[in-house]
ChimeraX commands (.cxc) that place a marker at each C-alpha (Angstrom):
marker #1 position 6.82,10.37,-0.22 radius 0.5
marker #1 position 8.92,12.13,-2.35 radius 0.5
marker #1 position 6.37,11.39,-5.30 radius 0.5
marker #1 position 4.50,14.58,-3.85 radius 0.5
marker #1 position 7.88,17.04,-5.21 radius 0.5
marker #1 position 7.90,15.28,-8.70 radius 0.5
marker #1 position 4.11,15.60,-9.59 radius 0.5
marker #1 position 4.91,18.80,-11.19 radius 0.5
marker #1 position 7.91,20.29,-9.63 radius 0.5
marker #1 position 11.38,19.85,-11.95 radius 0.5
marker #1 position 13.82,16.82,-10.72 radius 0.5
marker #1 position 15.48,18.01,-8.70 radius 0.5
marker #1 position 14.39,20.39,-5.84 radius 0.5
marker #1 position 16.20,19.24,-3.15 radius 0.5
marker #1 position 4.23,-5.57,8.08 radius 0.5
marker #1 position 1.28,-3.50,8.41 radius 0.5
marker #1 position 1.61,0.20,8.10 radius 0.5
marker #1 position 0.85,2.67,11.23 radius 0.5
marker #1 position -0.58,5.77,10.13 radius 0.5
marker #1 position -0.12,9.54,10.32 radius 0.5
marker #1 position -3.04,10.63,12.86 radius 0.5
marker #1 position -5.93,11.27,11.04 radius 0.5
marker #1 position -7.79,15.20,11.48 radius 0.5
marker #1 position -11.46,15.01,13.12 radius 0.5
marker #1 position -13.85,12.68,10.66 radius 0.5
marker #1 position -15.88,16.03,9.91 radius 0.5
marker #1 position -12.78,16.71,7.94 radius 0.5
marker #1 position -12.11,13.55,5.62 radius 0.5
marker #1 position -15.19,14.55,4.11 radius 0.5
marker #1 position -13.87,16.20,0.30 radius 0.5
marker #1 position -15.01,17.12,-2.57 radius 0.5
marker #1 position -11.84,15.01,-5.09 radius 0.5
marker #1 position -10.55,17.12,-7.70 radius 0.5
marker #1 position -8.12,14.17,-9.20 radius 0.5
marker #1 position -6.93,10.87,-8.57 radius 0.5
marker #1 position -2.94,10.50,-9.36 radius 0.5
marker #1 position -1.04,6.96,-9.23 radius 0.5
marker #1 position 3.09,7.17,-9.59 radius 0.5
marker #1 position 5.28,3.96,-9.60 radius 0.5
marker #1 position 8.65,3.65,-8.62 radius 0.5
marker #1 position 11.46,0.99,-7.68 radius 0.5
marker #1 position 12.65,-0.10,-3.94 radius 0.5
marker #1 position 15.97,-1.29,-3.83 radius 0.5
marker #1 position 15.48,-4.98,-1.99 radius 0.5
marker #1 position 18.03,-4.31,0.53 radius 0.5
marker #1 position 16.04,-0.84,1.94 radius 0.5
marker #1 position 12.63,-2.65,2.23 radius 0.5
marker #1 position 12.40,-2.69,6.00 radius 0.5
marker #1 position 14.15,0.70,6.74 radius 0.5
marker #1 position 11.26,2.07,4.61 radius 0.5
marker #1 position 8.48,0.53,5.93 radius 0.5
marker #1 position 9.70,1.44,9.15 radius 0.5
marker #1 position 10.24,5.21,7.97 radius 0.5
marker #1 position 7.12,5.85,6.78 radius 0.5
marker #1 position 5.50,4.41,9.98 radius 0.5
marker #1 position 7.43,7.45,11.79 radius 0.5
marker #1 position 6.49,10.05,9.03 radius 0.5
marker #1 position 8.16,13.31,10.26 radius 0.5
marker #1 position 4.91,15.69,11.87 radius 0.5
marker #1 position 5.57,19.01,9.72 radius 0.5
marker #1 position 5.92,16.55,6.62 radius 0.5
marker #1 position 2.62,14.94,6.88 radius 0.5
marker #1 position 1.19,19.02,7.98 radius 0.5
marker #1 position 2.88,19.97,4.25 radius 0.5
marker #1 position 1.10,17.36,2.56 radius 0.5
marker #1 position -2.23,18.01,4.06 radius 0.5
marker #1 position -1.37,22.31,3.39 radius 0.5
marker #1 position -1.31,20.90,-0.49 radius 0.5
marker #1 position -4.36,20.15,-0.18 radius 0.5
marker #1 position -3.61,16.26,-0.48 radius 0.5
marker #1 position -6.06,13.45,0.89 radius 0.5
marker #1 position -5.90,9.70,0.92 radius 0.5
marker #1 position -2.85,8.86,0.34 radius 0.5
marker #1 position -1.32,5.49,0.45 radius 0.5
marker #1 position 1.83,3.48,-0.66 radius 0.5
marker #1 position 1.47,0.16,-1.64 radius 0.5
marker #1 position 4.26,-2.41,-2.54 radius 0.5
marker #1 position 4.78,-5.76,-4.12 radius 0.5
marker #1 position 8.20,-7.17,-5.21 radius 0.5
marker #1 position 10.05,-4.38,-5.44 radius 0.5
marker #1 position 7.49,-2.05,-7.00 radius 0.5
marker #1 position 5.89,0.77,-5.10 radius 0.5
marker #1 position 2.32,2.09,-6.17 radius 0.5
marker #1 position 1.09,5.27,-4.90 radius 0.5
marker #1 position -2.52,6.68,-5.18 radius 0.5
marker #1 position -4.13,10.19,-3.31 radius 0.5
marker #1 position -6.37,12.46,-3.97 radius 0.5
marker #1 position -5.92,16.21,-4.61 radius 0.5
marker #1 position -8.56,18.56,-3.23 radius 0.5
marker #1 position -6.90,21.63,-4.36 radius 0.5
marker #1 position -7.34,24.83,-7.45 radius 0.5
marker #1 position -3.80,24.89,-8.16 radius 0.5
marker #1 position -2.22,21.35,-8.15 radius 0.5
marker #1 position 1.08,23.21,-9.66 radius 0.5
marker #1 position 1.34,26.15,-6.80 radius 0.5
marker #1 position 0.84,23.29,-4.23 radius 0.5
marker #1 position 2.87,21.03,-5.20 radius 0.5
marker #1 position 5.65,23.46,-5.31 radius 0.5
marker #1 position 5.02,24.33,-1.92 radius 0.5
marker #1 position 5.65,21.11,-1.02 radius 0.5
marker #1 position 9.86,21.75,-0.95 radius 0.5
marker #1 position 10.39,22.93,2.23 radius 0.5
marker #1 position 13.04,22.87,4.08 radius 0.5
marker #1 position 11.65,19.79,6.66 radius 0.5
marker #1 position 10.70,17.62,3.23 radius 0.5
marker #1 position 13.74,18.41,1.91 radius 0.5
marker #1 position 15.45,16.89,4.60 radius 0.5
marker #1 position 12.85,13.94,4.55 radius 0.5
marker #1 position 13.52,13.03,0.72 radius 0.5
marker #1 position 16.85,13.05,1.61 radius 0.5
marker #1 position 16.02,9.72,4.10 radius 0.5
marker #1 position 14.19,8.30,0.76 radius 0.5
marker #1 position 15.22,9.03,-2.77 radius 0.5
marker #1 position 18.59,6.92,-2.23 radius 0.5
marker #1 position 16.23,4.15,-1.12 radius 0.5
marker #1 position 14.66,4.22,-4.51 radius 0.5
marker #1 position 15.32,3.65,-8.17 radius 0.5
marker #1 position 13.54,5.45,-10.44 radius 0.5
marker #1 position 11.71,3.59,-13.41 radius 0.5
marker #1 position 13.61,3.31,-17.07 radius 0.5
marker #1 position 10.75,3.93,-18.65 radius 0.5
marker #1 position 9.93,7.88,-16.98 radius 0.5
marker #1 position 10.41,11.07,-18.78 radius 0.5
marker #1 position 13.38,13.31,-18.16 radius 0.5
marker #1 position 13.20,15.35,-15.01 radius 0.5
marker #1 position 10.60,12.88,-13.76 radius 0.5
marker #1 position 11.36,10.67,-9.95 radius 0.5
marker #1 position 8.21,8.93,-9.25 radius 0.5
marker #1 position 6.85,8.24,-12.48 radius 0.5
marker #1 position 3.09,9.41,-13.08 radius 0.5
marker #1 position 0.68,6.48,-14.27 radius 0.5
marker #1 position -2.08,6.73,-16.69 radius 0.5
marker #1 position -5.51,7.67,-15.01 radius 0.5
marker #1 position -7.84,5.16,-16.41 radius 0.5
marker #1 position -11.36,6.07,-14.38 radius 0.5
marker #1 position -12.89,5.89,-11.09 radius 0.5
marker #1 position -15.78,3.80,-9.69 radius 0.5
marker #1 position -16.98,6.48,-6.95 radius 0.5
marker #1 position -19.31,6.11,-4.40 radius 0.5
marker #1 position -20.02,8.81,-1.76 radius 0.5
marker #1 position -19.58,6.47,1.15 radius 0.5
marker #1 position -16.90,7.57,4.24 radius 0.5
marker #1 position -14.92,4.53,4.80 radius 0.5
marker #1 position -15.34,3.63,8.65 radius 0.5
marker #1 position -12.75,3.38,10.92 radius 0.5
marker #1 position -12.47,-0.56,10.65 radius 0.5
marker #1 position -12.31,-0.04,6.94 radius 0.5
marker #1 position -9.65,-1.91,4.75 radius 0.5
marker #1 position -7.58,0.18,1.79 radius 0.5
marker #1 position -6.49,-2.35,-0.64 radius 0.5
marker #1 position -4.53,-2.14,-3.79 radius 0.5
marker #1 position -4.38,-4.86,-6.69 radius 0.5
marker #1 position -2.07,-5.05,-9.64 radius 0.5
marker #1 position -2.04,-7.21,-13.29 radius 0.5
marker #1 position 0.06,-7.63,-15.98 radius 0.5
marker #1 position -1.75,-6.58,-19.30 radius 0.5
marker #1 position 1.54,-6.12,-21.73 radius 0.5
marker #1 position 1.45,-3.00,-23.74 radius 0.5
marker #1 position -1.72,-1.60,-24.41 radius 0.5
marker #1 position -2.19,2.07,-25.18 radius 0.5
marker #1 position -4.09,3.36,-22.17 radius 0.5
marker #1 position -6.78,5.52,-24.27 radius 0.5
marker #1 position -7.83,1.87,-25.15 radius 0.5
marker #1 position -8.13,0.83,-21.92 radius 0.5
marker #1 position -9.90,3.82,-20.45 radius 0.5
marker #1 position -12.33,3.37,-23.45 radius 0.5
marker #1 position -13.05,-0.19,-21.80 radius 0.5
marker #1 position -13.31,1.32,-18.29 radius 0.5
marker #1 position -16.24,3.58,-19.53 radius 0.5
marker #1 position -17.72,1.05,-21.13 radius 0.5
marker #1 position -18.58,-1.10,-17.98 radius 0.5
marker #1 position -18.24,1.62,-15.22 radius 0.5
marker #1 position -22.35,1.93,-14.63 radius 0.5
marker #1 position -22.49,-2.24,-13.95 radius 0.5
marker #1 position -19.55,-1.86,-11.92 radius 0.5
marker #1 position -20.04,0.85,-10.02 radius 0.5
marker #1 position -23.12,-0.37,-8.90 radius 0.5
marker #1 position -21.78,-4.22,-8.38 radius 0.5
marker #1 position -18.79,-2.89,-6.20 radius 0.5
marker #1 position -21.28,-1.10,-3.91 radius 0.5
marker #1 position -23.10,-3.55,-3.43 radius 0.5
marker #1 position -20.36,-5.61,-1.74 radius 0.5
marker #1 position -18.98,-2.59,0.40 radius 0.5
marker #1 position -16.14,-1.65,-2.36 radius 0.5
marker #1 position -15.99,1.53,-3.11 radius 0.5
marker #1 position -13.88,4.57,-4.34 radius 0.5
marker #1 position -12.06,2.85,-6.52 radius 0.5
marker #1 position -9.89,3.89,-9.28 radius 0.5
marker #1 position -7.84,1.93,-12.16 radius 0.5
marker #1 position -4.13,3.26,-13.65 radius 0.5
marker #1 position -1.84,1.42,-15.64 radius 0.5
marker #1 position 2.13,2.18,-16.36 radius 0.5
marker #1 position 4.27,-0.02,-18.23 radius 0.5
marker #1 position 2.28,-3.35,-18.96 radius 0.5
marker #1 position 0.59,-3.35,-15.58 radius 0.5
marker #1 position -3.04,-2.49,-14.98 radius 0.5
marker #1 position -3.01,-1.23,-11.09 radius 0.5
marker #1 position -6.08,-1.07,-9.34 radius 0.5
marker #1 position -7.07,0.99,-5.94 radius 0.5
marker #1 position -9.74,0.79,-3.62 radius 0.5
marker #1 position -11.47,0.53,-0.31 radius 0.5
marker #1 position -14.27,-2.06,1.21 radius 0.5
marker #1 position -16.20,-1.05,4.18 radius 0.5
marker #1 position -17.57,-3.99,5.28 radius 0.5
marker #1 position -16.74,-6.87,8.01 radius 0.5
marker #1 position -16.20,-9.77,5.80 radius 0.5
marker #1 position -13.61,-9.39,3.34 radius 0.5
marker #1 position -13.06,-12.20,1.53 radius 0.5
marker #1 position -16.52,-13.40,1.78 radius 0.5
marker #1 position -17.51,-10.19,-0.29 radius 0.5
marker #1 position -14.85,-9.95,-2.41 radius 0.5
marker #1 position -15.45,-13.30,-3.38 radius 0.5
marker #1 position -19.39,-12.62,-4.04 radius 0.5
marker #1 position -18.29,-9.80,-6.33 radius 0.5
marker #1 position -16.15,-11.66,-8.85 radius 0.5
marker #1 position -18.93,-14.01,-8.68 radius 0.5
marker #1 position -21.63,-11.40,-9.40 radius 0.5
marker #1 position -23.01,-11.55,-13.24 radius 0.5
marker #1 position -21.96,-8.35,-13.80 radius 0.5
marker #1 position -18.50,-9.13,-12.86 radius 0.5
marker #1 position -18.04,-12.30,-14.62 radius 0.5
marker #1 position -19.43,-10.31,-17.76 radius 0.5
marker #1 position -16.74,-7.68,-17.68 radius 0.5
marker #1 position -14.42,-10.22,-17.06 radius 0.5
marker #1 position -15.06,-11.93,-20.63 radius 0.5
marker #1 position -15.29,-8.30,-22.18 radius 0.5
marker #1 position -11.75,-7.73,-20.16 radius 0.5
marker #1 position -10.67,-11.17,-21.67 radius 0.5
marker #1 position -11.84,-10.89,-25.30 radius 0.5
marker #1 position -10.16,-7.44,-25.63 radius 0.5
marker #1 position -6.77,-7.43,-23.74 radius 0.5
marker #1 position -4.35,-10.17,-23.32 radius 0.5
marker #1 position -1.20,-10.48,-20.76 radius 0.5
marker #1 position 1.73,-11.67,-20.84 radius 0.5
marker #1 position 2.59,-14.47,-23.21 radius 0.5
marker #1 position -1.12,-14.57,-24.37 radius 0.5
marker #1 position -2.67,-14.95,-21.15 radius 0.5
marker #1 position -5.03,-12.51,-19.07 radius 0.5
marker #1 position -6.65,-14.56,-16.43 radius 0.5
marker #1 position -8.07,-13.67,-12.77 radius 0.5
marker #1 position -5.55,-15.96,-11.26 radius 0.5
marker #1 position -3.13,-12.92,-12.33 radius 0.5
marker #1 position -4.61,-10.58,-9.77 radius 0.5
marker #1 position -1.22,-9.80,-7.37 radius 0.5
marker #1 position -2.38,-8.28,-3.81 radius 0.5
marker #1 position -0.05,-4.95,-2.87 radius 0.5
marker #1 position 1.12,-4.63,0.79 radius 0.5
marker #1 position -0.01,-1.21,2.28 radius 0.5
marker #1 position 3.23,0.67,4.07 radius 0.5
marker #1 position 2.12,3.93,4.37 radius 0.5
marker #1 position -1.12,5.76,4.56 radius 0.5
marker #1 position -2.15,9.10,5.44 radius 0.5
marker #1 position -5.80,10.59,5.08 radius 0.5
marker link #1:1,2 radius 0.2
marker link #1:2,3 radius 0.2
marker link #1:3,4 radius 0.2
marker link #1:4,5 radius 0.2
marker link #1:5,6 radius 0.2
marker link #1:6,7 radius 0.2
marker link #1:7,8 radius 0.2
marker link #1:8,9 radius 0.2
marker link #1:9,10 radius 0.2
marker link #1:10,11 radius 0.2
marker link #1:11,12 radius 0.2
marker link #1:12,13 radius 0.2
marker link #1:13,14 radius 0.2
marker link #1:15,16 radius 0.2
marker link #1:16,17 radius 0.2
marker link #1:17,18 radius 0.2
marker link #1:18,19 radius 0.2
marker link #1:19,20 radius 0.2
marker link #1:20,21 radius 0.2
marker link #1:21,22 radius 0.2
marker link #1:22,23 radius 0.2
marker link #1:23,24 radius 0.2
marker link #1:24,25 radius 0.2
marker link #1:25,26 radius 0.2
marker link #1:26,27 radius 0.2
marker link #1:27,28 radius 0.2
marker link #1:28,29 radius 0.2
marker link #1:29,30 radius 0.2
marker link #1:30,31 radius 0.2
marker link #1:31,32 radius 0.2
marker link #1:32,33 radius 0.2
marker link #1:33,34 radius 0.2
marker link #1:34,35 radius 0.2
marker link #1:35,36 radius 0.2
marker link #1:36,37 radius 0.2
marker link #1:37,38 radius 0.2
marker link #1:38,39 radius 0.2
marker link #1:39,40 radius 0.2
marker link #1:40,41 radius 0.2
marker link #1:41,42 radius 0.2
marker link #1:42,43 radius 0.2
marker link #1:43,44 radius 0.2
marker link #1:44,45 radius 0.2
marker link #1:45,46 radius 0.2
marker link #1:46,47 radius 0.2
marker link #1:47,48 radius 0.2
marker link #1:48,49 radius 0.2
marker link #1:49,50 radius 0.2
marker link #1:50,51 radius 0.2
marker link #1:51,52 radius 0.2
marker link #1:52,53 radius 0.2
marker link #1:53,54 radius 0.2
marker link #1:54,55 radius 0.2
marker link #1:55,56 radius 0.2
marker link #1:56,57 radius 0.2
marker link #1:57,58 radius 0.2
marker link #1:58,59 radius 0.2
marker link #1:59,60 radius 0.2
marker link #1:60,61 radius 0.2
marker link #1:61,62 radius 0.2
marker link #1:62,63 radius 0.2
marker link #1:63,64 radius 0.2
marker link #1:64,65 radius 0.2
marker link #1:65,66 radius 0.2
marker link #1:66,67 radius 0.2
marker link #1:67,68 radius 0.2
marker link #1:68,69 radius 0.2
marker link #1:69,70 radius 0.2
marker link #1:70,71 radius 0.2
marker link #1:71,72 radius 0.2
marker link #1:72,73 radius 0.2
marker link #1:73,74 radius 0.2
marker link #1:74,75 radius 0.2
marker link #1:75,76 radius 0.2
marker link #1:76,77 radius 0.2
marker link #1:77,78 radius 0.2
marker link #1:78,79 radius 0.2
marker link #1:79,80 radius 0.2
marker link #1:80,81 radius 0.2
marker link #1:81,82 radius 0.2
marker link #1:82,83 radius 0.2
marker link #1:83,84 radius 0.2
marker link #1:84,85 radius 0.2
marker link #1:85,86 radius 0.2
marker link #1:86,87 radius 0.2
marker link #1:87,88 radius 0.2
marker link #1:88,89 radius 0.2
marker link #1:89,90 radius 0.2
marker link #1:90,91 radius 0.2
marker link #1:91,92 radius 0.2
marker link #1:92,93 radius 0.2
marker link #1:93,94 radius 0.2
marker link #1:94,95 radius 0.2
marker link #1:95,96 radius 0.2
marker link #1:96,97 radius 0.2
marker link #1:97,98 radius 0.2
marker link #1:98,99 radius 0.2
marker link #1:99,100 radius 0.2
marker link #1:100,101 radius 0.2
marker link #1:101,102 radius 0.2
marker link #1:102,103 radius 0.2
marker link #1:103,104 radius 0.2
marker link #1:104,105 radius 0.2
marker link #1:105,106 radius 0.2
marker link #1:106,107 radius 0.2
marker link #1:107,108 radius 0.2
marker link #1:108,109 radius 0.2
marker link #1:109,110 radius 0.2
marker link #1:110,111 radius 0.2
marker link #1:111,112 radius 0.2
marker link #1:112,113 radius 0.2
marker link #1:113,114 radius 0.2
marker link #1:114,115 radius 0.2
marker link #1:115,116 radius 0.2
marker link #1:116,117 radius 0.2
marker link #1:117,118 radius 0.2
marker link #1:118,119 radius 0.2
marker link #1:119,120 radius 0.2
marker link #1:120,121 radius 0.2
marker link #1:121,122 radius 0.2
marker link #1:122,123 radius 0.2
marker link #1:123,124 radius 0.2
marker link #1:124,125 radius 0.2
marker link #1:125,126 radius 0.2
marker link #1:126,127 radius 0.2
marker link #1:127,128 radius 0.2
marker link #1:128,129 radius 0.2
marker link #1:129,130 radius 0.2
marker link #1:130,131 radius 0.2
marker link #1:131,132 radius 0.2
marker link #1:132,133 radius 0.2
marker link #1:133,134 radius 0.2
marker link #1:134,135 radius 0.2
marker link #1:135,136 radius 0.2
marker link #1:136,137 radius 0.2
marker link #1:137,138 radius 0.2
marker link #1:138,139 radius 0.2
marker link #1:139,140 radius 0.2
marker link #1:140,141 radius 0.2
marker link #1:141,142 radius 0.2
marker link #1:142,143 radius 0.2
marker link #1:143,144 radius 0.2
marker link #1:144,145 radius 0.2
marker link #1:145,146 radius 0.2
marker link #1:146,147 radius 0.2
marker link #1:147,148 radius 0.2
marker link #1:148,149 radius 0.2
marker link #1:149,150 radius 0.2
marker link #1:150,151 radius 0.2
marker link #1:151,152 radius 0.2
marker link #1:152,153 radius 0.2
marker link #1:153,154 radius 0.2
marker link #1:154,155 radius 0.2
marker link #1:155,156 radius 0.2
marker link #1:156,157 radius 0.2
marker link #1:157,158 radius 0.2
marker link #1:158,159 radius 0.2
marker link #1:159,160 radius 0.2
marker link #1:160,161 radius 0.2
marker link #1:161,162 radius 0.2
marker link #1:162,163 radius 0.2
marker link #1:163,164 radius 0.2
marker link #1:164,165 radius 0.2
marker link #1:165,166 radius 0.2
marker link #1:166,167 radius 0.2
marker link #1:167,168 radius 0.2
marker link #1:168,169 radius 0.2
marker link #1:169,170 radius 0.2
marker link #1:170,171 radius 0.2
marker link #1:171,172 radius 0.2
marker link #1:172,173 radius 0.2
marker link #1:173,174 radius 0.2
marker link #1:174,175 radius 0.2
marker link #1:175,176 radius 0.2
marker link #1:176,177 radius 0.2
marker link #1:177,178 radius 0.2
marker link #1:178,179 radius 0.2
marker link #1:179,180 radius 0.2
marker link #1:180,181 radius 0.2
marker link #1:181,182 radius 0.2
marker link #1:182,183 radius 0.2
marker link #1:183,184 radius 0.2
marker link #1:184,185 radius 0.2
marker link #1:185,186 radius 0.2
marker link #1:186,187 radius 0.2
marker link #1:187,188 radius 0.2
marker link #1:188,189 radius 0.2
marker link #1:189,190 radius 0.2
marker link #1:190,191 radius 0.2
marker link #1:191,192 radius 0.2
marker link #1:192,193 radius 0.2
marker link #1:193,194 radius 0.2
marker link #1:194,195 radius 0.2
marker link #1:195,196 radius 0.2
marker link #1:196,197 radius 0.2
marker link #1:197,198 radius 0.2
marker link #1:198,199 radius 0.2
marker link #1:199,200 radius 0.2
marker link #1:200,201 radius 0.2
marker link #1:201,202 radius 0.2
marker link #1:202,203 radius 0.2
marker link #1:203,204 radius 0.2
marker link #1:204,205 radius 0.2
marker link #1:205,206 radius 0.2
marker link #1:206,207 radius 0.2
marker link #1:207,208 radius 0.2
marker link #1:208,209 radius 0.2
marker link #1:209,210 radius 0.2
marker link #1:210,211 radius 0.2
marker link #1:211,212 radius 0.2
marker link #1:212,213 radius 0.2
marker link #1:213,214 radius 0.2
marker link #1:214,215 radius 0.2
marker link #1:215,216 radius 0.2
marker link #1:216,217 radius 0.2
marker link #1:217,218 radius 0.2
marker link #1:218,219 radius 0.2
marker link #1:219,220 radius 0.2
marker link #1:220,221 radius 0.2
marker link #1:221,222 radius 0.2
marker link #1:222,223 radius 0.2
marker link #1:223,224 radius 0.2
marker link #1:224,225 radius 0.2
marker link #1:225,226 radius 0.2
marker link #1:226,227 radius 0.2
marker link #1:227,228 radius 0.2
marker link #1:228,229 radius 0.2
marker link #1:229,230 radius 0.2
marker link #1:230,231 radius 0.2
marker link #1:231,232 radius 0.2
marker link #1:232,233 radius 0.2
marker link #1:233,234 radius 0.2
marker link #1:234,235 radius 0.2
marker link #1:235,236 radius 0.2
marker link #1:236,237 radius 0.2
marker link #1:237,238 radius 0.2
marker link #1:238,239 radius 0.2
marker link #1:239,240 radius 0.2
marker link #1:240,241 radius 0.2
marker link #1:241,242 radius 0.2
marker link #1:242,243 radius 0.2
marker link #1:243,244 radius 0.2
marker link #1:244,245 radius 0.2
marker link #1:245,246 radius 0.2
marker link #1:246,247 radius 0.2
marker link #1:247,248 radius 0.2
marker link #1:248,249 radius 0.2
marker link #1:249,250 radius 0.2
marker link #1:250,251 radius 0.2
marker link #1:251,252 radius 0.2
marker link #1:252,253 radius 0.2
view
């Protein structure tokens, strides 16, 4: 969680995931200002503890985050790597997240930072380190309670992100469309360090029956050759066989 202090604020200031309790559904209805994705290590032998932690997320914590105006936000992690992605609904993204160190998060971020190692690659002053916003496939549907949030991640190597996002714009109309059409939906693409990570949400019944029928689609397997003819992973190789699912431990909407 303690991605929310670093977002802005100076360094420093201080299974299956259970969720905070969600307000009324009247109230998950928001008008997005931004989509921000941070990445940061786990150390292996904290894994459990943190899961566990962030199924017991302390009340006046989770009431800060939502008083920053903050929305949709999950963790996701896979070997070792955490991914986060939420949604600011805020006018002053600085002024809220300062307001975020209080003396009860303080406290929290105490339970987590020594859990984590922060990335090599992040900028001085930095803890969770931002990614690169690459675009966002919207759709203005409310995911239903039996909804899935799903997260996706792929190594591309090093390729300057104004590149990709150039790509993303490119094929956004076919995809948007596509992605609706199999009940995926708000879905948005960063990338940090090599790795292209992708977020999202399907509000359908059949999972892998749709998600199957989209990379099937035409329009998918098109933007899959652009994808291929244009960026290449590691060693040479950018397949869909590459696609590594991300384990949800914490969400809050």
């Amino acid at each position: 969680m303690s991605i929310l202090k670093d977002l802005l604020l100076p360094r420093r200031l201080s299974g299956k995931s259970v969720p905070v309790p969600s307000p009324p559904p009247a109230e998950n209805r928001f008008q997005v200002v931004v989509h921000l994705g941070s990445n940061i290590r786990l150390r292996a032998e904290f894994e459990e503890r943190y899961i566990i932690l962030h199924s017991h997320v302390f009340p006046e914590v989770a009431e800060r985050i939502r008083k920053s105006n903050i929305r949709n936000y999950s963790i996701f992690l896979r070997n070792g790597l955490l991914f986060s992605h939420l949604e600011y609904i805020g006018s002053d993204l600085a002024a809220d997240m300062a307001a975020m160190a209080d003396p009860v998060t303080k406290e929290w971020w105490k339970l987590t930072d020594p859990m984590q190692i922060p990335l090599k690659t992040r900028k001085k002053g930095e803890w969770w380190a931002p990614a690169s916003f690459l675009g966002h496939f919207g759709g203005a549907v409310d995911l239903p309670a039996h909804g899935t949030r799903w997260a996706l991640r792929r190594q591309i190597g090093r390729v300057n992100p104004k590149r990709l996002r150039s790509f993303v714009e490119q094929v956004r109309t076919r995809i948007a469309s596509t992605l609706r059409t199999y009940g995926l939906q708000n879905v948005s693409l960063c990338c940090r360090d090599g790795w292209l990570y992708v977020y999202g949400e399907y509000g359908g019944s059949q999972w892998e029956r749709d998600c199957a029928a989209f990379l099937q689609d035409p329009a998918t397997v098109a933007a899959e050759k652009e994808f291929l003819a244009v960026f290449r992973g590691k060693k040479g190789r950018s397949d869909r066989k590459a696609w590594e699912p991300m384990r949800e431990v914490f969400h809050q909407m």
